[in-house]
N, C-alpha and C positions, 0 to 999 in steps of 0.2 A: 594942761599938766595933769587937770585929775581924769581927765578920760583917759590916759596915757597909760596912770599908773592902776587906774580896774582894769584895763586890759591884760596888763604884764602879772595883775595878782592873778585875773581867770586863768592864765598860761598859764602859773606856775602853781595854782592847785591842780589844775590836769596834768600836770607832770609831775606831781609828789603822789597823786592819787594812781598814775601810771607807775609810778616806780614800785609802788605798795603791791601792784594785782600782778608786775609782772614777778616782782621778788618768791611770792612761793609758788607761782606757775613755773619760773625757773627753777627752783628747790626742787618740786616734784618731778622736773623731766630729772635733773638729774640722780635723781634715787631710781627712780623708773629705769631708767640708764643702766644706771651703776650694780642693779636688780639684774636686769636682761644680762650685762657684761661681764657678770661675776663670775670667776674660774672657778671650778670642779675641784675641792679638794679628793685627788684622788689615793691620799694617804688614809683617807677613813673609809676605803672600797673595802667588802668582804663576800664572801658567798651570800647569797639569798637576799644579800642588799641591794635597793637597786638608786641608781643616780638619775636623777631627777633630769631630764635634758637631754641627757646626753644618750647620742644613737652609736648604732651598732655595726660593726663593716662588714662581719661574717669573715668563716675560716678563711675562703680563696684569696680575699683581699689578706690576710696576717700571711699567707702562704708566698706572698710577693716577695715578703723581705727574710721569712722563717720558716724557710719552706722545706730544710732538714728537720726541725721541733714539730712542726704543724704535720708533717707527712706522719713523725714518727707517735702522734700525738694519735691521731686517728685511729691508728691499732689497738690503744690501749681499751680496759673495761672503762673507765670512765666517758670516754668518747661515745662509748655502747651503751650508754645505761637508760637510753631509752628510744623505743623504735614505734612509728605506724606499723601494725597488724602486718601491712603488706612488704614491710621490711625486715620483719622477724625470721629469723633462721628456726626458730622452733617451731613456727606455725606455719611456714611452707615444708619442712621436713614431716611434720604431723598431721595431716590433713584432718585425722580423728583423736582425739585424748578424751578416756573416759575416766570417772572417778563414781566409785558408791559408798555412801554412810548410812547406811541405816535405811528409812525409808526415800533419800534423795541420792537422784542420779544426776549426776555432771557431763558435759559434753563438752567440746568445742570443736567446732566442724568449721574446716578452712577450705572452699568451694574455689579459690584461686581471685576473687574480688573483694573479699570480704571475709572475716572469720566471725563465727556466733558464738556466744557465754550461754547456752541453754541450762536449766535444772527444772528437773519435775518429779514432783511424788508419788507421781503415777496418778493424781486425779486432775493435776492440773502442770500447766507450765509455764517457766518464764524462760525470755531470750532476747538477749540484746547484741546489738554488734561492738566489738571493742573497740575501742579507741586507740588503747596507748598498752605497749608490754615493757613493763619495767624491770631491768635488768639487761645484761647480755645471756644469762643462764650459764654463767662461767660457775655456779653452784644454784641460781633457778633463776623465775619470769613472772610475773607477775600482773595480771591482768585487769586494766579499766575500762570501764564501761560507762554510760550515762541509763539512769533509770526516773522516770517520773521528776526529770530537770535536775539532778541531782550525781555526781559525779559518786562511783561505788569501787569500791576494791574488790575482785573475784576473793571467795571464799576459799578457793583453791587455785595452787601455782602448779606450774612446773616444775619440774627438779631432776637434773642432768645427771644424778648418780644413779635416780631408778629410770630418769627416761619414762615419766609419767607424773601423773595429777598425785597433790596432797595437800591437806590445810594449808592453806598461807599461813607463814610464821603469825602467832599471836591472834590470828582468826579462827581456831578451832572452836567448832560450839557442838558439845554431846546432849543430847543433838540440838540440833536448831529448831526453835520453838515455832517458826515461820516458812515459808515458801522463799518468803521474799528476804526474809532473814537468813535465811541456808545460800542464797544465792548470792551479797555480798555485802558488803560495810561500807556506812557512809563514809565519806571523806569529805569533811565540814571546810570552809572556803582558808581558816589561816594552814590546814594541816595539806591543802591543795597547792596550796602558795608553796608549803617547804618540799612539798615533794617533785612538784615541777621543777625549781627551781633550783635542787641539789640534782634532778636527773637530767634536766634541760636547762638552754640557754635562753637569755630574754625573757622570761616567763610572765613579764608583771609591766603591767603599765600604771600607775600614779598607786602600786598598791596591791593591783588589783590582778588576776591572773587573767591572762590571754592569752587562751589555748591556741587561735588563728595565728601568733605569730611566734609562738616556740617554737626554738630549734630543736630536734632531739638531740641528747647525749648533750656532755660538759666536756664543748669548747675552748678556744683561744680566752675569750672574753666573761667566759664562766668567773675564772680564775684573776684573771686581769681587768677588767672592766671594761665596758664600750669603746669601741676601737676608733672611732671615727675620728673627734678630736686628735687623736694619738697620729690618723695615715693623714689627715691636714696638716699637723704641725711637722711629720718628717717631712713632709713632700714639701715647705717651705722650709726646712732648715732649721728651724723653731728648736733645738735640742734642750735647748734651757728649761723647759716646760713641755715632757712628754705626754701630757695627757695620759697617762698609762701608769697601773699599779704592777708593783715587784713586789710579789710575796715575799721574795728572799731576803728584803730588807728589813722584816719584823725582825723583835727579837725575838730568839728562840722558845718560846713559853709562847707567845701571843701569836706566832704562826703556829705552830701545834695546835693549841686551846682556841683561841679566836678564829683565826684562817680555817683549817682542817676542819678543826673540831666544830663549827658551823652547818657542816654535814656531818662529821662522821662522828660525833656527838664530844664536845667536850666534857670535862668534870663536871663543870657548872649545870650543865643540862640533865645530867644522870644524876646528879645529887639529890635533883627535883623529883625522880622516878621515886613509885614505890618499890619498897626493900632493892634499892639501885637499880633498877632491872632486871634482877635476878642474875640466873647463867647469859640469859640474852643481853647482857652487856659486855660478854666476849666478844660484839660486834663492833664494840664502841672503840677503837684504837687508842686515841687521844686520849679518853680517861686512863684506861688501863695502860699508859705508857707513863703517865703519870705519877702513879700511885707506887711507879715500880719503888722498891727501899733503897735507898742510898743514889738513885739517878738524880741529878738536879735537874730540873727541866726547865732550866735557864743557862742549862751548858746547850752549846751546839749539837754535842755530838747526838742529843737525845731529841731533836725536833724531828718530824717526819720525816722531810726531804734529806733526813741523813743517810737514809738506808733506799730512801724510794724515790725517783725521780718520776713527777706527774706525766713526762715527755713522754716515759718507756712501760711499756705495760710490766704487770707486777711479775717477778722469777718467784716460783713455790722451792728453787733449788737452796738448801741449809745453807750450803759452801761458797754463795755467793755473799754470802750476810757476812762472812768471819772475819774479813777485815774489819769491817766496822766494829768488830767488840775487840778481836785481839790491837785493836790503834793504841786502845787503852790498857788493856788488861792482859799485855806482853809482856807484863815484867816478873822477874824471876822473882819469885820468893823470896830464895836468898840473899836480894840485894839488901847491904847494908846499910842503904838510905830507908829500907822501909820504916816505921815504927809501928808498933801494935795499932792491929787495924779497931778502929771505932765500935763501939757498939752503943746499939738503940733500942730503946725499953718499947716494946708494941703495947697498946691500947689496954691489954690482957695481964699487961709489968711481966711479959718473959721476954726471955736478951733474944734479939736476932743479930746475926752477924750482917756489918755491910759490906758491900763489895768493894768500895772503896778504902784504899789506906790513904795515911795522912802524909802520904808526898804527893810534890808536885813536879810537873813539867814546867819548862822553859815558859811560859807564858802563864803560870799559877793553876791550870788543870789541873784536878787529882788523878794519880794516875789509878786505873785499876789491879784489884789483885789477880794474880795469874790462875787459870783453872789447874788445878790439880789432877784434872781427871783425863781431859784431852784439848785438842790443840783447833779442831776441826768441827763442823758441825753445832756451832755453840745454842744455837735456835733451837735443836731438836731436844735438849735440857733445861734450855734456861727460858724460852719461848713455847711450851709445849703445847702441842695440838689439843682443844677441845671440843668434844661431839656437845653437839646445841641439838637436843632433842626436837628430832621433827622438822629439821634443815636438812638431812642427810648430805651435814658436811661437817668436818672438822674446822675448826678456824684456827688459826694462830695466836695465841695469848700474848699481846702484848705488854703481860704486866712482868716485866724483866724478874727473876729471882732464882733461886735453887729449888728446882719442885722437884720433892720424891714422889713415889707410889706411895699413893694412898693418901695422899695431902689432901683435907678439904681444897674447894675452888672456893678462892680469896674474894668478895666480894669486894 
């Protein structure tokens, strides 16, 4: 009886002391588990971010199911906005491009293998071969290179209205105190991240930039996120859970400002600039869509994709835009539902008019007030072209308003 029962008590300490070692061996597979199995929130995807895991299917495979958006998607400047040397329209149409400032001369000589970034002051020279042209030159191109391990911006671009060399926007140096400084600007490892990764696809692995497996130009998945989950779960039926980001589903403010404005610079980001940027934040759309007076930009009508769809490349035509402002601001003056329109004290305590009167549409919209002046063209007024010195290009002011002659530019 007592050898019986040391028997059954050794059993039953190796079996409490087993249940002990297996209890958080079992714990941690299943975190370990739960860790590996855990789905992609793919509602907090945006530009330049990137999702930990998850791979990538490339355009052909999105072309399977979206092959009218994907075809028509490739046309656009965005799809273009960045090319190998050997895929650049500007550098096989220019075999030579020269540029002089002073005592430094510029070249870039495209020999059909390869093109070169030379500058020399005539006692000595630098030359490297490019890498990467950013832009399509739909107003310029922008040249990279590698110099002593170190990724460099040319000092000077392209620019399709002279059809030749000129400082890079924001790189002019009168003169350049260097050889090596006249020929181009670092571009430090976070400001590599944002530029591959607003002009290319894939750019970043745990972080980090990976030149060997960027796409150029901004893709399917640019915009949407890695595709691969997304062509596994259609190809099983999976609908419930598309692996896949819709910008369309923000709300209006956070695709503008968040989505967009990621590249193409929101408020928040310019606000950070000094004196905002200056005029060079008539490049910024999001901000200056923003800022316009009396837009909400938590109405629809005022988010990017109201007037631009990312599918179709951009129309510079005025007459294409006029629906989208007369949707609003068709209504007659005279209507007897108007009431005296709003006004708003500026910064400065002088009244500006808004464009908005205090009625509304069928669904609580204000409706806007009607132009007085014409019926057509409403961009070429209320949008007005601004020359950005040393771009030789006009750009579109997105900051909606009535601009006369001779109006400061509204920072």
């Amino acid at each position: 009886m007592g050898l019986r029962w040391i028997l059954f008590s050794v059993l039953l300490l190796f079996a409490i002391l087993g249940a002990g070692l297996a209890h958080p061996f079992s714990l941690s597979f299943r975190r370990s588990q739960s860790k590996k199995d855990k789905v992609t929130d793919f509602s907090e995807f945006r530009p330049r971010k990137e999702l930990p895991g998850e791979q990538f299917a490339g355009r052909a495979v999105c072309a399977g199911c979206h092959a009218e958006k994907t075809h028509s998607q490739t046309h656009t400047s965005m799809a273009r906005a960045l090319f190998l040397p050997s895929q650049s329209a500007v550098l096989k149409a220019h075999t030579r491009l020269t540029y002089k400032a002073g005592i430094y001369s510029y070249e870039i000589i495209t020999d059909g293998t390869q093109s070169l970034y030379r500058v020399t002051d005539g006692k000595e020279a630098f030359s490297e071969p490019i890498l990467y042209a950013f832009g399509n030159a739909r107003i310029a191109q922008t040249f990279i290179f590698r110099h002593e391990g170190r990724l460099q911006e040319g000092r000077v671009s392209y620019y399709t209205a002279i059809d030749a060399l000129d400082w890079t926007i924001g790189d002019a140096l009168n003169p350049p105190p260097s050889l090596q400084e006249a020929a181009g600007r670092d571009i430090d490892s976070a400001e590599a991240r944002n530029c591959f990764s607003c002009h290319g696809t894939a750019a970043t692995v745990d972080y980090q930039l990976q030149l060997d497996r960027v796409v150029p130009g901004v893709s399917c998945e640019a915009c949407h996120g890695p595709a691969a989950a997304h062509v596994a779960a259609m190809n099983t039926g999976d609908t419930a859970n598309p692996h896949i980001f819709n910008p369309m589903r923000l709300p209006p403010e956070k695709l503008s400002q968040e989505f967009c404005g990621a590249c193409h610079r929101s408020v928040d980001t310019v606000a950070m600039m000094p004196n905002l940027g200056g005029i060079g934040n008539v490049r910024f759309q999001p901000y200056r869509l923003f800022n316009s007076r009396g837009h909400d930009p938590n109405n629809s009508h005022f988010a990017c994709v109201a007037c631009h769809d990312p599918h179709i490349e951009l129309t510079s035509d005025p007459l294409s835009y006029d629906a989208n402002c007369t949707g609003c601001h068709g209504v007659s003056s005279s209507d007897a539902n108007l009431s005296s329109i709003r006004k708003r004290t500026s910064a400065n305590a002088s009244t500006q008019t808004v464009a908005y009167s205090a009625r509304k549409d069928s669904v609580g919209i204000p409706v806007g007030k009607s132009c007085p002046i014409a019926k057509a063209r409403c961009t070429s007024c209320h949008m007005p072209k601004v020359e950005l010195p040393g771009a030789h290009y006009k750009f579109t002011d997105h900051r909606i308003r009535i601009a006369r002659p001779g109006d400061p530019y509204p920072y």
